[in-house]
VMD Tcl script that builds the backbone (N, CA, C; Angstrom):
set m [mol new atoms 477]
animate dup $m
set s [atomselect $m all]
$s set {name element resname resid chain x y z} {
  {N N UNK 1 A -52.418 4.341 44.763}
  {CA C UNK 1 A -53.321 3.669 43.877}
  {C C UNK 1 A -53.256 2.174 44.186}
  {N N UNK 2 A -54.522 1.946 44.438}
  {CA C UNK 2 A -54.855 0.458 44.806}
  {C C UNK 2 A -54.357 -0.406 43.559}
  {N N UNK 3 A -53.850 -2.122 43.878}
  {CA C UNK 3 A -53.339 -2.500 42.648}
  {C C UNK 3 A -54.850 -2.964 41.752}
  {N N UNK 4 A -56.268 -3.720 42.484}
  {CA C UNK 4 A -57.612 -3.179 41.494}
  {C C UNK 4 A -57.556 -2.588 40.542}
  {N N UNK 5 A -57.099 -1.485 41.097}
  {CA C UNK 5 A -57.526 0.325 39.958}
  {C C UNK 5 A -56.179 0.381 38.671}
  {N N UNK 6 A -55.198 -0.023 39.791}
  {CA C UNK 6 A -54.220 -0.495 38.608}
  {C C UNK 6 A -54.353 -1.846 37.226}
  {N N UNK 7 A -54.244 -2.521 37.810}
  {CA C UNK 7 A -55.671 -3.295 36.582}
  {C C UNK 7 A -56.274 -3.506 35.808}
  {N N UNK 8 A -57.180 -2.706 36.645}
  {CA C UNK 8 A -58.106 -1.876 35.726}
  {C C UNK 8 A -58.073 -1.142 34.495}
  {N N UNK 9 A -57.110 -0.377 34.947}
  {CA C UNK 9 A -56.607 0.419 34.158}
  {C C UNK 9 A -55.536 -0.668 32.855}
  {N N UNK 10 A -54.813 -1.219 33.281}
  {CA C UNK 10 A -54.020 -1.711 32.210}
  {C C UNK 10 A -54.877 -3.065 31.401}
  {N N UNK 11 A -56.389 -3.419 32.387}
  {CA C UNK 11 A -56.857 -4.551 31.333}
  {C C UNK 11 A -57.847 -4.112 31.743}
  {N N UNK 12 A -58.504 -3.151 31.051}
  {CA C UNK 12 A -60.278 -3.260 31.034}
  {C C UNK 12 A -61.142 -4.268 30.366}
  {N N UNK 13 A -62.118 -3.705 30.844}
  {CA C UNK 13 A -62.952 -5.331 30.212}
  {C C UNK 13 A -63.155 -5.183 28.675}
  {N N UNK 14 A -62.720 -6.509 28.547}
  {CA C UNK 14 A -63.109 -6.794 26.975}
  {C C UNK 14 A -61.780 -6.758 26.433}
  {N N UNK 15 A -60.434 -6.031 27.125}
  {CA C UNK 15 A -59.166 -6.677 26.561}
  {C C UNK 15 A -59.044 -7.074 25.378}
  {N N UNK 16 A -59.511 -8.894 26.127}
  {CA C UNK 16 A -58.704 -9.806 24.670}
  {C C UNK 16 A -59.190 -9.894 23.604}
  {N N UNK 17 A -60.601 -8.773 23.908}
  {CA C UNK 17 A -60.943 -9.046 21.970}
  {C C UNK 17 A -60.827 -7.057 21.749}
  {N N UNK 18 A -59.911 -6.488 22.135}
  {CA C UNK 18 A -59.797 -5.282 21.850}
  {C C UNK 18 A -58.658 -5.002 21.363}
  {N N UNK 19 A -58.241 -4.902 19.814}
  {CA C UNK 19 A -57.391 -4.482 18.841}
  {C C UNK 19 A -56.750 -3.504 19.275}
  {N N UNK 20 A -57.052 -2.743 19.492}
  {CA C UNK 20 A -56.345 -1.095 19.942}
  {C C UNK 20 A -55.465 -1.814 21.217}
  {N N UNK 21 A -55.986 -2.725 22.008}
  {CA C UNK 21 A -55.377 -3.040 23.799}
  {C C UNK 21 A -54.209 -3.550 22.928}
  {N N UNK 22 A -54.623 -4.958 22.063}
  {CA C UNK 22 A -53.270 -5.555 21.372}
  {C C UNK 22 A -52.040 -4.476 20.696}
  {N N UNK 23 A -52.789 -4.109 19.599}
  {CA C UNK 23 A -51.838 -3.142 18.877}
  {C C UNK 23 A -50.992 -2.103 20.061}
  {N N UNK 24 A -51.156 -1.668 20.828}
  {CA C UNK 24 A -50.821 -0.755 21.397}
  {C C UNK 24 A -49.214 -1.236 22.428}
  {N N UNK 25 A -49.826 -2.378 22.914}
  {CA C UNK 25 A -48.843 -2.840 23.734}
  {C C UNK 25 A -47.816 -4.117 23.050}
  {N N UNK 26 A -48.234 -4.267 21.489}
  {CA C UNK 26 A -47.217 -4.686 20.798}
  {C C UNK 26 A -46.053 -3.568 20.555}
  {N N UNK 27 A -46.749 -2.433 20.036}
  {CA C UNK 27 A -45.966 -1.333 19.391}
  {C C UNK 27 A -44.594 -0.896 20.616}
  {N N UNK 28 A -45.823 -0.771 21.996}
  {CA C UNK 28 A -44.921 -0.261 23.032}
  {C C UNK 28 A -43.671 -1.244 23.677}
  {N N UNK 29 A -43.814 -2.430 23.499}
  {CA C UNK 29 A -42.858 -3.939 23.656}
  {C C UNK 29 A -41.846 -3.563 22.595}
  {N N UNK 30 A -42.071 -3.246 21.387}
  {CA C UNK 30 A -41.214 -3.098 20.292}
  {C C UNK 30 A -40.323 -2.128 20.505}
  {N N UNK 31 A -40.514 -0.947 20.644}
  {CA C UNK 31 A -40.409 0.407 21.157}
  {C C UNK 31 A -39.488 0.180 22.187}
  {N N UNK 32 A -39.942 -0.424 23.224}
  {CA C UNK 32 A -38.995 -0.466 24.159}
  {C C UNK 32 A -37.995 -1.564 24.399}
  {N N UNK 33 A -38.205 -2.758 23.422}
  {CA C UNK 33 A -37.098 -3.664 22.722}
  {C C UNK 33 A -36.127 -3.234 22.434}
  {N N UNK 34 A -36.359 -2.182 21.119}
  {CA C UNK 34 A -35.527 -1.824 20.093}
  {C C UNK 34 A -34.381 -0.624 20.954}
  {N N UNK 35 A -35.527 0.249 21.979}
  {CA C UNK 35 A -34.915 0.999 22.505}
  {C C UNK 35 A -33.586 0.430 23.546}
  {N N UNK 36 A -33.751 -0.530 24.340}
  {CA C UNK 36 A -32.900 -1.604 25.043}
  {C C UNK 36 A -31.251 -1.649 24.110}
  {N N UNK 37 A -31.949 -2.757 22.659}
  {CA C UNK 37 A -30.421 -3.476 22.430}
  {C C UNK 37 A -30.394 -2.639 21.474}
  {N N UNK 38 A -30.757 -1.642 20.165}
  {CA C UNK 38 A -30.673 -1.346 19.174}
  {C C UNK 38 A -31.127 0.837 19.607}
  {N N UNK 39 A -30.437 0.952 19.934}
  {CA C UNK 39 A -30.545 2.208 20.550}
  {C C UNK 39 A -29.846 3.888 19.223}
  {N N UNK 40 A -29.016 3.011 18.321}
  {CA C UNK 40 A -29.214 3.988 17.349}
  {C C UNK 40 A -29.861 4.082 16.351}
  {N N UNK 41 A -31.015 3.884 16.106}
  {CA C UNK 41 A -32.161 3.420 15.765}
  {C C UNK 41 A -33.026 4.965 16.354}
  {N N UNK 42 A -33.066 5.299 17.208}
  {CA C UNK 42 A -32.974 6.727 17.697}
  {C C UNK 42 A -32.714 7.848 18.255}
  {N N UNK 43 A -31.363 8.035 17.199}
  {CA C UNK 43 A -30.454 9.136 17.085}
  {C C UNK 43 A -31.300 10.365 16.821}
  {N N UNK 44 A -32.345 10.455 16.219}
  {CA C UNK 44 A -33.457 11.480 15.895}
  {C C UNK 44 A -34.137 11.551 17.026}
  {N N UNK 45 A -34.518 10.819 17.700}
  {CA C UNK 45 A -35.231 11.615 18.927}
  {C C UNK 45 A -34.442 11.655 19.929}
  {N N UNK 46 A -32.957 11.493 19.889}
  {CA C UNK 46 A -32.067 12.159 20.889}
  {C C UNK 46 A -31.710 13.587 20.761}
  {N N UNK 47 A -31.514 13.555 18.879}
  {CA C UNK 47 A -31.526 14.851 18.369}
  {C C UNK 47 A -32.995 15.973 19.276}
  {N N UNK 48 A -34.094 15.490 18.826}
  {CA C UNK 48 A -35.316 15.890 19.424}
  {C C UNK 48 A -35.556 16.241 20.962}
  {N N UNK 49 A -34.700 15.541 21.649}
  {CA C UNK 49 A -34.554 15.270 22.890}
  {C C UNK 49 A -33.906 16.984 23.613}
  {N N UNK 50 A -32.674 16.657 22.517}
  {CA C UNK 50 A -31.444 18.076 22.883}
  {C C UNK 50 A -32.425 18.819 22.226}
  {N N UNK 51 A -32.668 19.391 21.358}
  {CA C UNK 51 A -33.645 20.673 20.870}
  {C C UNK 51 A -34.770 21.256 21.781}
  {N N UNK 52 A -35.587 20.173 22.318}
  {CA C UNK 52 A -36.920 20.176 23.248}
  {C C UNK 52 A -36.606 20.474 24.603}
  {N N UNK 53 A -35.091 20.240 25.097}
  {CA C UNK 53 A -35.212 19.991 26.631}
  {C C UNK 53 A -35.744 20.698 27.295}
  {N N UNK 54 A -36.017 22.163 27.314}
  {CA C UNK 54 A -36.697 22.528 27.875}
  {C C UNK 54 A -38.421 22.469 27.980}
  {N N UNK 55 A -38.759 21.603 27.009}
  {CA C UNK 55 A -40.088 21.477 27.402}
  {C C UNK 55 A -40.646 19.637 27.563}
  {N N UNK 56 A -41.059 19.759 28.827}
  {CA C UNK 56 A -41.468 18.656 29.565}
  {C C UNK 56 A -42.179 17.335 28.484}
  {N N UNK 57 A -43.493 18.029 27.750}
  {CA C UNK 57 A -44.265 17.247 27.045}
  {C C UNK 57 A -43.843 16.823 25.447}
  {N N UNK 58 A -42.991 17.717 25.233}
  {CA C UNK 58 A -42.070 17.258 24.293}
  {C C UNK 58 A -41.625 15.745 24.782}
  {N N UNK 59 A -40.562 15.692 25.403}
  {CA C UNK 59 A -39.771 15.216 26.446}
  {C C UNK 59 A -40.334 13.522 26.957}
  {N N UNK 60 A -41.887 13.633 27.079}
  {CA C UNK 60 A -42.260 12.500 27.664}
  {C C UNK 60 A -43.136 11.779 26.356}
  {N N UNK 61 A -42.755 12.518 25.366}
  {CA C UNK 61 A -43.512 11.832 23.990}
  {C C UNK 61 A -42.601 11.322 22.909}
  {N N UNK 62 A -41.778 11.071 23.872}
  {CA C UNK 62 A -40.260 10.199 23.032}
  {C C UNK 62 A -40.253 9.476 22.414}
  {N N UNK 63 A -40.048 8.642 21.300}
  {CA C UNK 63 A -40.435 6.955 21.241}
  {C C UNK 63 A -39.714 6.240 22.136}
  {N N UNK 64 A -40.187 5.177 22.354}
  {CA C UNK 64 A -39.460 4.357 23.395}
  {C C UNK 64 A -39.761 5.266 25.075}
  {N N UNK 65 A -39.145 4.670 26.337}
  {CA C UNK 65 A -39.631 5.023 27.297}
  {C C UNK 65 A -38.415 5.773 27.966}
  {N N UNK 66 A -38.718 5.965 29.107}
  {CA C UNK 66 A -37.496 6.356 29.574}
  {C C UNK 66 A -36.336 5.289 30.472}
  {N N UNK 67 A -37.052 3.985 30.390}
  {CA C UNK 67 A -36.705 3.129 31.278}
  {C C UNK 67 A -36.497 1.796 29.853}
  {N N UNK 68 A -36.242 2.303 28.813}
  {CA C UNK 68 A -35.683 1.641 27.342}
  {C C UNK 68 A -34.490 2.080 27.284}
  {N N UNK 69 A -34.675 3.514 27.546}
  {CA C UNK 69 A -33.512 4.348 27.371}
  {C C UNK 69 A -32.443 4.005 28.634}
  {N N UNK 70 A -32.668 3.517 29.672}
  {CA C UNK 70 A -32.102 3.170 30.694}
  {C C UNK 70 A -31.511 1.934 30.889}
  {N N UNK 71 A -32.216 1.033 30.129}
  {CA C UNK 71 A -32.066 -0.309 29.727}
  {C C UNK 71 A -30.738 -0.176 29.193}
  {N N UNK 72 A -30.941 0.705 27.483}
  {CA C UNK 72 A -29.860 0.389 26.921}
  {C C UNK 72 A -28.489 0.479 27.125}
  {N N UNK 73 A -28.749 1.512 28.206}
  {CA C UNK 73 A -27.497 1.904 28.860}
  {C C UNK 73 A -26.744 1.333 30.133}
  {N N UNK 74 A -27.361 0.277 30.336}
  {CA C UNK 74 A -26.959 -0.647 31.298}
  {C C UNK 74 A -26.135 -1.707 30.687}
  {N N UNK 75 A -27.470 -2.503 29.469}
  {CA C UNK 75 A -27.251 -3.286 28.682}
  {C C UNK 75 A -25.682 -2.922 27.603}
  {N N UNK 76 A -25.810 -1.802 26.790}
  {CA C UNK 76 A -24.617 -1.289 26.307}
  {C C UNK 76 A -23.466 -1.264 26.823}
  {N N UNK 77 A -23.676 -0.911 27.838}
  {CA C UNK 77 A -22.074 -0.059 28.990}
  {C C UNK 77 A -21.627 -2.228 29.467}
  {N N UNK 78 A -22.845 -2.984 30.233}
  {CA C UNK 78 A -22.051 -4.112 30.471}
  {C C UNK 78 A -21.370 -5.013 29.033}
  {N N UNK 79 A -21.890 -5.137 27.930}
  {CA C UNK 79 A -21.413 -5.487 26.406}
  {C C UNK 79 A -20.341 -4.758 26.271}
  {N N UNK 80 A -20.000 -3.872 26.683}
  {CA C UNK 80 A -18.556 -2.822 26.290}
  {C C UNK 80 A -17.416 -3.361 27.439}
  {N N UNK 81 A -18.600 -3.737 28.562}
  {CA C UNK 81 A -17.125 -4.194 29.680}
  {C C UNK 81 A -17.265 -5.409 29.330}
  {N N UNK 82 A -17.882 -6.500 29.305}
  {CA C UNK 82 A -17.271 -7.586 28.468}
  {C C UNK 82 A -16.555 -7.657 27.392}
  {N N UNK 83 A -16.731 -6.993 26.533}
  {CA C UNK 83 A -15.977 -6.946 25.392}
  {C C UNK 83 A -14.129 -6.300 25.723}
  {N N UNK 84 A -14.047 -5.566 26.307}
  {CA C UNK 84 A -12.932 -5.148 26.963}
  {C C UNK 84 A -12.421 -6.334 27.698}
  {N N UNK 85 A -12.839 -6.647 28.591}
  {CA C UNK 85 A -12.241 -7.883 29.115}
  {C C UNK 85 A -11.913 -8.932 28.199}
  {N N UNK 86 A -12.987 -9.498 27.470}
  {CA C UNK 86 A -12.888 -10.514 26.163}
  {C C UNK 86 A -11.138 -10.371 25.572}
  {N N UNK 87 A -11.688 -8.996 25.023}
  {CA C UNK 87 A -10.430 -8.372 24.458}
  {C C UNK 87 A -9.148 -8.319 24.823}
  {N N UNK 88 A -9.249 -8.180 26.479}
  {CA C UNK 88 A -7.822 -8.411 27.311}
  {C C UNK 88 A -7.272 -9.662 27.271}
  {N N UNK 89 A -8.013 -10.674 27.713}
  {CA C UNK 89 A -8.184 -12.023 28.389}
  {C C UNK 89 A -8.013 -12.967 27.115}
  {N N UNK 90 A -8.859 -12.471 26.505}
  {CA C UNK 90 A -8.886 -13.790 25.281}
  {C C UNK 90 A -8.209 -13.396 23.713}
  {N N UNK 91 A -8.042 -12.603 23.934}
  {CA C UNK 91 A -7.158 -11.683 22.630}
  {C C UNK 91 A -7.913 -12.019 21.001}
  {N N UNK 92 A -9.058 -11.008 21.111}
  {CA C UNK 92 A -9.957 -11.497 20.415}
  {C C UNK 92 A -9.537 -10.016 19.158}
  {N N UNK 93 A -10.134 -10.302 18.132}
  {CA C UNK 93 A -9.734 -10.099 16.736}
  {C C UNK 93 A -9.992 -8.906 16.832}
  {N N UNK 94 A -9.036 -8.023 16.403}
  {CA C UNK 94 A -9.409 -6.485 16.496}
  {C C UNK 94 A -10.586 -6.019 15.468}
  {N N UNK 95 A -10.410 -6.638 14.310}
  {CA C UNK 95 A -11.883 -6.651 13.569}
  {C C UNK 95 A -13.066 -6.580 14.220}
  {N N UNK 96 A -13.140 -8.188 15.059}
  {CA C UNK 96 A -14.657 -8.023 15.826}
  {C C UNK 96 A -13.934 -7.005 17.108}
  {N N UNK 97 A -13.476 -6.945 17.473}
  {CA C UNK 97 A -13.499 -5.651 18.657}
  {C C UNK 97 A -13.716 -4.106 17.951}
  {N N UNK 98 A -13.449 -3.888 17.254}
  {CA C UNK 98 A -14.069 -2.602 16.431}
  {C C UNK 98 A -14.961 -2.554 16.091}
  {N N UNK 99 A -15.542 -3.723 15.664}
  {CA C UNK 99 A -17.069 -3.634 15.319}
  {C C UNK 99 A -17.914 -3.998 16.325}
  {N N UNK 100 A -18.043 -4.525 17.316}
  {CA C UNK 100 A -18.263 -4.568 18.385}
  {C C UNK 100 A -18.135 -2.853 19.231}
  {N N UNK 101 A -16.954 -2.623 19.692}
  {CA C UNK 101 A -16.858 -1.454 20.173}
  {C C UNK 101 A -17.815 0.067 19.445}
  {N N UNK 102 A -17.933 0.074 17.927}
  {CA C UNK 102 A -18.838 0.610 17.355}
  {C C UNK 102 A -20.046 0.354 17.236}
  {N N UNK 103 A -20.589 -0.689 17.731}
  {CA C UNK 103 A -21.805 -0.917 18.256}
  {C C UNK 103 A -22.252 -0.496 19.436}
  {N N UNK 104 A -20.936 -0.858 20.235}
  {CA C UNK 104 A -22.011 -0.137 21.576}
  {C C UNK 104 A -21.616 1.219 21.879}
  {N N UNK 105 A -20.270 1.641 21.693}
  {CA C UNK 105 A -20.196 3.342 21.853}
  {C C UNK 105 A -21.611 4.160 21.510}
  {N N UNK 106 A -21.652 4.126 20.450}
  {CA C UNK 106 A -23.123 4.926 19.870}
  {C C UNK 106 A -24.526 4.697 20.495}
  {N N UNK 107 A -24.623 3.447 21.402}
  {CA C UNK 107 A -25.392 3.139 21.660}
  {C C UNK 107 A -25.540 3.791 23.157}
  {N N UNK 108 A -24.619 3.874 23.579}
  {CA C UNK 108 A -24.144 4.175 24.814}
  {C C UNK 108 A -24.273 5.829 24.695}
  {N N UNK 109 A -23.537 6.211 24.458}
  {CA C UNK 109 A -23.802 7.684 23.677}
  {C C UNK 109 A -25.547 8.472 23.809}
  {N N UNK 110 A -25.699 7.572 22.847}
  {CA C UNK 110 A -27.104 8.218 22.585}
  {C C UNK 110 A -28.207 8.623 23.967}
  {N N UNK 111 A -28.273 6.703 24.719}
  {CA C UNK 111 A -28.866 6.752 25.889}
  {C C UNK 111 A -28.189 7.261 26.810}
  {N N UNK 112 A -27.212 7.352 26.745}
  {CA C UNK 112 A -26.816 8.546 28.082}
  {C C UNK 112 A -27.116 10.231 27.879}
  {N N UNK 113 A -27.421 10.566 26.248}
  {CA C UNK 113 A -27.808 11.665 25.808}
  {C C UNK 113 A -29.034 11.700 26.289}
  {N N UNK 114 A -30.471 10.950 26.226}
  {CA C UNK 114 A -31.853 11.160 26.598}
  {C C UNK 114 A -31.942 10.759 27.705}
  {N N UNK 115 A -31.216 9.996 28.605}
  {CA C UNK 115 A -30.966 9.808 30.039}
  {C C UNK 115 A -30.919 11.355 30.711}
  {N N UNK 116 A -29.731 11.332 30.692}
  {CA C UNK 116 A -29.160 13.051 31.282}
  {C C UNK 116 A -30.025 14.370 30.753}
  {N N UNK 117 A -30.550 14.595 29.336}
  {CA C UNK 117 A -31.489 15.426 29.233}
  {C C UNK 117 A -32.970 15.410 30.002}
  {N N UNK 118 A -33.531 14.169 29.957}
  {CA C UNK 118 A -34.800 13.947 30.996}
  {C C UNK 118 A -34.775 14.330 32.416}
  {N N UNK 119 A -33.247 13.371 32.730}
  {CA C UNK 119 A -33.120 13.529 34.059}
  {C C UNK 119 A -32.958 15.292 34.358}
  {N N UNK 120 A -32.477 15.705 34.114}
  {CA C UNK 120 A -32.112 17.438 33.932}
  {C C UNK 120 A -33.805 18.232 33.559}
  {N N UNK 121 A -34.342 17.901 33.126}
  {CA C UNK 121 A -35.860 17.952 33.060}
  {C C UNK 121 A -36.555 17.808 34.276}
  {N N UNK 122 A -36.380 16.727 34.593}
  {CA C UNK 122 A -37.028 16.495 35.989}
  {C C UNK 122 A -36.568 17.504 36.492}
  {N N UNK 123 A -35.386 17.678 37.252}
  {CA C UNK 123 A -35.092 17.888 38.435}
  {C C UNK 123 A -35.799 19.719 38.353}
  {N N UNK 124 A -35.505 20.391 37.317}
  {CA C UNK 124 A -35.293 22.064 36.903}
  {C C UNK 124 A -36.904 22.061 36.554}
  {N N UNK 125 A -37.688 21.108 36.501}
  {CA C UNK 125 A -39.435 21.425 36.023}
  {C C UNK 125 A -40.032 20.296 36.685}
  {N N UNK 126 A -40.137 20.380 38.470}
  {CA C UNK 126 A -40.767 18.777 38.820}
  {C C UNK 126 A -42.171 19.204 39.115}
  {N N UNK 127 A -42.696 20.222 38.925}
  {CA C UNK 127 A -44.769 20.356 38.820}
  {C C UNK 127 A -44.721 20.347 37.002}
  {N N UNK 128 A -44.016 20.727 35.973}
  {CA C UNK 128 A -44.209 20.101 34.906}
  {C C UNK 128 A -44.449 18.463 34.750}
  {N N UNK 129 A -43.694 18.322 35.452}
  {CA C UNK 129 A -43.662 16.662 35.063}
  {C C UNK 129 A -44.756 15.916 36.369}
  {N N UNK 130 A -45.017 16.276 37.690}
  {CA C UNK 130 A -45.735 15.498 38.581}
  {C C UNK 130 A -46.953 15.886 37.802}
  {N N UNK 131 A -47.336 16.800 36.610}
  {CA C UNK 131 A -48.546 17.307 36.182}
  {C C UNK 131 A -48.924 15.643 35.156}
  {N N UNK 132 A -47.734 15.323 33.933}
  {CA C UNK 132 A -47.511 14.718 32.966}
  {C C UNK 132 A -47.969 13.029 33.671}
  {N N UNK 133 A -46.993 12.718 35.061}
  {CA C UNK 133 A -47.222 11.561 35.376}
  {C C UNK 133 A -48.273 10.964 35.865}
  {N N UNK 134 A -48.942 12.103 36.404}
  {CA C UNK 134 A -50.710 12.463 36.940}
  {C C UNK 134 A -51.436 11.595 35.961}
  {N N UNK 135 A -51.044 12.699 34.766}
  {CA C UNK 135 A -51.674 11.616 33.559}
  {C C UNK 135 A -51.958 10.751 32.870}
  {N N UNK 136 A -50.246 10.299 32.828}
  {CA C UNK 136 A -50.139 9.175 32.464}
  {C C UNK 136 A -50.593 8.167 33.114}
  {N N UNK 137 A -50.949 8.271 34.889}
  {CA C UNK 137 A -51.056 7.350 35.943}
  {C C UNK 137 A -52.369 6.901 35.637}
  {N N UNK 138 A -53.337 8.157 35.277}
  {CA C UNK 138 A -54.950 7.889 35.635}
  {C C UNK 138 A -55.446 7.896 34.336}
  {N N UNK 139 A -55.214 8.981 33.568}
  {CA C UNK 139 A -55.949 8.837 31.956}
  {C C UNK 139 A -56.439 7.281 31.370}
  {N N UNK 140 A -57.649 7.862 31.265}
  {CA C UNK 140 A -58.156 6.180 30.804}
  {C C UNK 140 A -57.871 5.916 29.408}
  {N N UNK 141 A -57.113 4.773 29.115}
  {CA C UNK 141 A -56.487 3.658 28.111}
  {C C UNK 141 A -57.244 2.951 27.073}
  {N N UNK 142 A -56.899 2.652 26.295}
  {CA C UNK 142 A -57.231 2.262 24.660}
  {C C UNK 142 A -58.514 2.640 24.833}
  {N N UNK 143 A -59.290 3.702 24.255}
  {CA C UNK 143 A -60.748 4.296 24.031}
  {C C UNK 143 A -62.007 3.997 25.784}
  {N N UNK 144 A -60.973 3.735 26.472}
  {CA C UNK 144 A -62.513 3.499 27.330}
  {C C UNK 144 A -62.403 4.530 28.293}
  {N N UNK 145 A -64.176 5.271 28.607}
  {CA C UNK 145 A -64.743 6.107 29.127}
  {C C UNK 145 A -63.662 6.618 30.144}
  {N N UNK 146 A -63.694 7.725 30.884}
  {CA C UNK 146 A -63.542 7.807 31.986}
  {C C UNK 146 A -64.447 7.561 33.086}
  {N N UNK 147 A -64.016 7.067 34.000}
  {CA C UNK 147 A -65.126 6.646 35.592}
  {C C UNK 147 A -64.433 6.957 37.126}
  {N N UNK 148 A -63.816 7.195 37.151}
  {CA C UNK 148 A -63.768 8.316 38.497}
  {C C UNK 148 A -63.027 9.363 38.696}
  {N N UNK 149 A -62.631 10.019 39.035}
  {CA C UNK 149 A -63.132 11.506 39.404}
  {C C UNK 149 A -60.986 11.755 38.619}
  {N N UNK 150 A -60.473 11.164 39.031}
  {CA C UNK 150 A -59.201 10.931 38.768}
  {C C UNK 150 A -58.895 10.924 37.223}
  {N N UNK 151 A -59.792 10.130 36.791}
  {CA C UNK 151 A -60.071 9.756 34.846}
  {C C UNK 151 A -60.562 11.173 34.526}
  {N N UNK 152 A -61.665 11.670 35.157}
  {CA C UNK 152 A -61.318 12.686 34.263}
  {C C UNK 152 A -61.251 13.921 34.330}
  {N N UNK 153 A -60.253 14.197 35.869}
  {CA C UNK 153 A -59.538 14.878 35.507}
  {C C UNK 153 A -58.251 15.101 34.455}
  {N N UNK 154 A -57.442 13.979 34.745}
  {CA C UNK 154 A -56.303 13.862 33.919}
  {C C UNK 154 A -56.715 13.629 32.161}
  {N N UNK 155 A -58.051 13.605 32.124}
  {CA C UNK 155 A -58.589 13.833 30.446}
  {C C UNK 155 A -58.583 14.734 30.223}
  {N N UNK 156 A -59.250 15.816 31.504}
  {CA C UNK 156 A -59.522 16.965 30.847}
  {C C UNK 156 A -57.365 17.647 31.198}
  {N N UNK 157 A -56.626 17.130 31.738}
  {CA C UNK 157 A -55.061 17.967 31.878}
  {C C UNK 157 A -54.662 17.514 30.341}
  {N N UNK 158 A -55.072 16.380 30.133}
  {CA C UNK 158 A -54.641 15.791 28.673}
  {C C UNK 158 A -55.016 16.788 27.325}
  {N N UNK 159 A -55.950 17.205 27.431}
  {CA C UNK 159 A -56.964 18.130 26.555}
  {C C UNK 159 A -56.612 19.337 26.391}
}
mol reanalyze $m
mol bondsrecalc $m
mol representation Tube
mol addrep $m
C-alpha cells in the first residue's frame, strides 16, 4: 500500500471539520495512553482476553491496542528495573518500594497476560487474523464511502 492511499485513508477530506475523525482518534490516544502507563485499568479485558482466546475477532476488539499492551510492558518491566536498582543503590523506603513494586507487578502481569494470549492467537489462527488485518488495513474510516475495489471488499468481510 502506497503511502497516498495510506493517507487517505487516515485523513480524508474534510478531516478537520469532521467530529467523528476528532472523537475517534482522541478516544483511541486515550485508550492507548491509559493502556501504556495505567494498565490495570484493564484487568476485565484481560479477563475477556483469557475467556475469548480462541476466537480471533473477539481478540482484536480489545480496548486499547495491541501495541498499548506492548508498551506497557516495556514501560512497566523498565520502572520495576529501576526501581530495583533505586532500591539497591540508593536504599530507598520500603514503603515507596512496595507501593511502587505494586504498581508495576499488576501492570506487568496483566500485559504480559493479553500479550501472550494474542500472540498465541496469531500464531494457531494466522488466515483468521491476515482476514481481520485485511480489514482493518482497507475498510474505509469515520463514515466515508468506500472507493476502490479493496474498500469494499473489506466492508463487505466487515459485514
Amino acid at each position: 500500500m502506497r503511502l497516498r492511499s495510506r493517507l487517505r485513508g487516515e485523513f480524508p477530506r474534510g478531516w478537520c471539520h469532521s467530529a467523528q475523525w476528532w472523537i475517534t482518534g482522541i478516544r483511541d490516544l486515550t485508550l492507548n495512553t491509559t493502556a501504556a502507563v495505567a494498565t490495570v485499568v484493564f484487568v476485565g479485558e484481560a479477563k475477556r482476553a483469557l475467556r475469548h482466546r480462541d476466537e480471533p475477532r473477539t481478540l482484536a476488539r480489545l480496548s486499547g491496542t495491541f501495541e498499548g499492551y506492548v508498551a506497557s510492558l516495556l514501560v512497566n518491566s523498565g520502572g520495576l528495573a529501576v526501581l530495583v536498582t533505586m532500591a539497591i543503590e540508593e536504599g530507598l523506603p520500603v514503603v515507596l518500594t512496595a507501593l511502587l513494586a505494586g504498581w508495576y507487578l499488576p501492570n506487568i502481569a496483566i500485559s504480559a497476560t493479553v500479550f501472550v494470549v494474542v500472540a498465541r492467537s496469531r500464531t494457531r489462527q494466522p488466515a483468521a487474523w491476515a482476514e481481520l488485518d485485511f480489514v482493518d488495513q482497507h475498510a474505509p474510516k469515520y463514515g466515508r464511502p468506500p472507493e476502490t475495489i479493496e474498500e469494499y471488499r473489506a466492508q463487505q468481510l466487515r459485514e
